[in-house]
C-alpha positions in Angstrom: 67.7 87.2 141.2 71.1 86.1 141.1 70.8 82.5 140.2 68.8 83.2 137.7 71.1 85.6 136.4 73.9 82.4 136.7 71.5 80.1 134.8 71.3 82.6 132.0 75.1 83.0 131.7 76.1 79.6 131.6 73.2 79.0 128.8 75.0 81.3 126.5 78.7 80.2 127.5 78.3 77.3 125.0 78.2 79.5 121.9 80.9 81.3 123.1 83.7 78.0 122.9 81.9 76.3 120.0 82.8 79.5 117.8 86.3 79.0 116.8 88.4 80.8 113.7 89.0 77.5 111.2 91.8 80.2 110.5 93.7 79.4 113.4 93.1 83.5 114.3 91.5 84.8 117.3 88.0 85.2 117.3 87.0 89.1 118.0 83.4 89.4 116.8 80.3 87.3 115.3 77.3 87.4 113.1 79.1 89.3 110.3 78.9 88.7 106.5 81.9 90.9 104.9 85.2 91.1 106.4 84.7 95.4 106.4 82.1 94.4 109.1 84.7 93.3 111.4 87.3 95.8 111.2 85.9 98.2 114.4 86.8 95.1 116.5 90.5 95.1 116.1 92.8 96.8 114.7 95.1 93.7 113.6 94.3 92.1 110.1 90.4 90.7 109.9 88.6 88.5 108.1 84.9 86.7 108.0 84.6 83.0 108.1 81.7 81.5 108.6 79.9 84.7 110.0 82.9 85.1 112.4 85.3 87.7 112.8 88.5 86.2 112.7 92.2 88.1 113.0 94.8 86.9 110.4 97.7 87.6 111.9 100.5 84.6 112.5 98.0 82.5 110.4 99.6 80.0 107.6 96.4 80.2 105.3 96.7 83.4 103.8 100.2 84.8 101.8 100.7 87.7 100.0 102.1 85.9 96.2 104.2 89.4 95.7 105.9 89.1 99.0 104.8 92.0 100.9 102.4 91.9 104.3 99.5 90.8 104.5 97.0 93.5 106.0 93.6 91.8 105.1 92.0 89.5 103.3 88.2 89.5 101.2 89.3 92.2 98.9 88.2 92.6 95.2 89.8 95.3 94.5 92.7 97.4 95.8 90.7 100.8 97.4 89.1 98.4 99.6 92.3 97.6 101.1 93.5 101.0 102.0 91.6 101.4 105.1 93.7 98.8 106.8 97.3 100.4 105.8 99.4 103.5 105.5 101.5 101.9 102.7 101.2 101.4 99.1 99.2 98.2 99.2 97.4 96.1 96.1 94.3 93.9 96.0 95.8 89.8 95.3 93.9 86.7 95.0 91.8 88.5 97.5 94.4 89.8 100.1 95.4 92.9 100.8 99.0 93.2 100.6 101.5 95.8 101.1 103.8 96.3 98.2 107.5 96.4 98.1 109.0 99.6 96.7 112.4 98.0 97.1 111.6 95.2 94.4 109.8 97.9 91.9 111.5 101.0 90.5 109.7 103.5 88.7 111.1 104.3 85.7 110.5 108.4 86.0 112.3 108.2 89.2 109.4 109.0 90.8 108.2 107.3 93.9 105.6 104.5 93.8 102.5 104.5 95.2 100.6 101.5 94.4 101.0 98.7 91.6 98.6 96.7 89.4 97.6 99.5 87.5 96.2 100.0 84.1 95.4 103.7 83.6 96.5 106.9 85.4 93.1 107.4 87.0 93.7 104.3 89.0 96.3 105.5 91.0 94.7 108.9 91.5 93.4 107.2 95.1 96.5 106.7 96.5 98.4 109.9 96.4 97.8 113.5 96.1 100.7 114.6 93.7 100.4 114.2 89.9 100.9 110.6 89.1 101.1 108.1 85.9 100.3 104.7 85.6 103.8 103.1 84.1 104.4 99.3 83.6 101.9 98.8 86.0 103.3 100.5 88.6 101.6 103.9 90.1 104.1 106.6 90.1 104.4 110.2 91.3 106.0 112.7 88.9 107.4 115.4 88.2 107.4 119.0 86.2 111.6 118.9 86.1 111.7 116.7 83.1 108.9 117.9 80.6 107.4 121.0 79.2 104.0 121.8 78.3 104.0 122.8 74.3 101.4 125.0 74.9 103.3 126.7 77.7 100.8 125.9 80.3 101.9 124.3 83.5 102.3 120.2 83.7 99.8 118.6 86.2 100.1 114.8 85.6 101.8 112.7 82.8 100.9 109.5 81.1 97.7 110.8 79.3 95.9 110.1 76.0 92.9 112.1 76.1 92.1 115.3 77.9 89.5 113.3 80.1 92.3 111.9 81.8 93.5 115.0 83.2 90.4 116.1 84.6 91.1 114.7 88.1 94.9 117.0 88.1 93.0 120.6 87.0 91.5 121.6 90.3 88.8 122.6 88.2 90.2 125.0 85.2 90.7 123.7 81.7 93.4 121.4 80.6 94.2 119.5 77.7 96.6 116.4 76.5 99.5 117.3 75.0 102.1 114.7 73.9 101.3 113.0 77.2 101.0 115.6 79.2 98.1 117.0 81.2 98.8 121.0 81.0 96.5 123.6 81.8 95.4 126.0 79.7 97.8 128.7 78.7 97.5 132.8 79.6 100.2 134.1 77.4 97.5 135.0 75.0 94.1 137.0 75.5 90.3 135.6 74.5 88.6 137.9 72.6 85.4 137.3 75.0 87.1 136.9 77.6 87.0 133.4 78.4 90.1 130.9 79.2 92.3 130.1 76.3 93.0 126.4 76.2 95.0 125.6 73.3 95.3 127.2 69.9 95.6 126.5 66.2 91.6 125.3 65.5 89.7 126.3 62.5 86.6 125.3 64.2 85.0 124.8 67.8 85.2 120.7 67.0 88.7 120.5 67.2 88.6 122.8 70.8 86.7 119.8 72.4 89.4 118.0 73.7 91.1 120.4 75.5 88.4 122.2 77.0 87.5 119.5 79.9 84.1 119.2 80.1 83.5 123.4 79.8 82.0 125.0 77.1 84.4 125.8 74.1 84.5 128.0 70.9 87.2 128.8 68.6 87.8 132.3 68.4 90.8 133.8 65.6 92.4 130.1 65.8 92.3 130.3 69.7 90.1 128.0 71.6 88.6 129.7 74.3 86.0 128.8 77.0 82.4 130.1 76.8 
C-alpha cells in the first residue's frame, strides 16, 4: 500500500516543477483562465499566464504608467480592480494601479477617490459621500460652497440632467439645478398631497426632469409627485 502510494506521488511531481510563472512570480495555483480565479490563493498581486496562477509582486514585467502600485493585473476596467486594494486605484493598460493623491488635486478641495473618469456616475463605486467627476479625477464634495435655488438640500455636484442624481436621492425626488443635484423642496405644500419637486411649470412636460423616475403633475405652477 505504501509503495504504491510513492509510485503515484513521484508520477505527479513532474507537473509540479515543469509549471513555472514566465513572470518570474511564484506559482500559487493552476488550471485557471481569468486572473479573478486566482485571487483566493494569495493575497499578494495575481495574475493568469498560461492557465497558471502567478503572483506579481517584485516582477519587472508589469508597471503602473501613472506611477502608483501595482495591485493586479488582467483588468478592463477599474471596479474590477477594487477587490485587490483599499486605495483609490484605476484600471491601466490592464493593471490595476493605485493612484497618487499627492500628484492630483481636486479642484473643489475635495478629496479624490479614483481618476479616469468621465461622468459622475463612474465614481459613485468608490465612495459613499456625494461626488463629481472633475478633469477626470473623482472627487468628494461638499454642501459649504453651493446652494440649491430651489432651497432643497445639495446631494452631489457636477450634473446635467436629473438622471444623474438618482444614485445621491436615497430614493425621494431630486432634480438638476445649475449643476446641482438637490432634492425636492418642502417650503411649499402639494395640493394632493404629493412631493413638490421644483416649481414654475405650465405643464406636467416640463416637471419630468425633476421628478426622477416618479410620477409627476403640475399642479398651480408646482410640480408635484403623483
Amino acid at each position: 500500500m505504501c509503495f504504491l502510494w510513492l509510485l503515484v506521488s513521484f508520477s505527479l511531481l513532474p507537473n509540479v516543477v515543469n509549471s513555472q510563472c514566465t513572470n518570474g512570480g511564484t506559482l500559487v495555483a493552476t488550471g485557471c483562465t481569468t486572473s479573478a480565479q486566482c485571487t483566493p490563493y494569495t493575497t499578494l498581486p495575481v495574475v493568469c499566464l498560461n492557465s497558471l496562477c502567478c503572483t506579481t509582486t517584485g516582477t519587472s514585467t508589469a508597471t503602473c504608467t501613472n506611477g502608483g502600485q501595482l495591485v493586479a493585473t488582467g483588468c478592463t476596467t477599474a471596479q474590477q480592480c477594487t477587490a485587490y486594494t483599499t486605495s483609490p486605484v484605476i484600471c491601466l493598460n490592464g493593471q490595476c494601479c493605485t493612484t497618487l493623491a499627492q500628484s492630483n488635486t481636486c479642484p473643489n478641495g475635495g478629496q479624490l477617490v479614483a481618476t479616469g473618469c468621465t461622468v459622475a456616475s463612474q465614481c459613485t463605486a468608490y465612495t459613499s459621500s456625494p461626488v463629481s467627476c472633475l478633469n477626470g479625477l473623482c472627487c468628494t464634495t461638499t454642501t459649504t460652497s453651493s446652494t440649491c435655488t430651489n432651497g432643497g438640500v445639495l446631494v452631489a455636484r457636477g450634473c446635467t440632467i436629473s438622471d444623474q442624481c438618482v444614485a445621491y436621492s436615497g430614493g425621494r425626488p431630486v432634480a438638476c439645478l445649475n449643476g446641482l443635484c438637490c432634492l425636492g423642496i418642502t417650503s411649499y405644500t402639494c395640493p394632493n398631497r404629493g412631493f413638490l419637486v421644483a416649481r414654475g411649470c405650465i405643464n406636467a412636460l416640463q416637471c419630468v426632469p425633476y421628478a426622477g423616475g416618479c410620477p409627476v403633475t403640475c399642479l398651480n405652477g408646482l410640480c408635484c409627485t403623483v
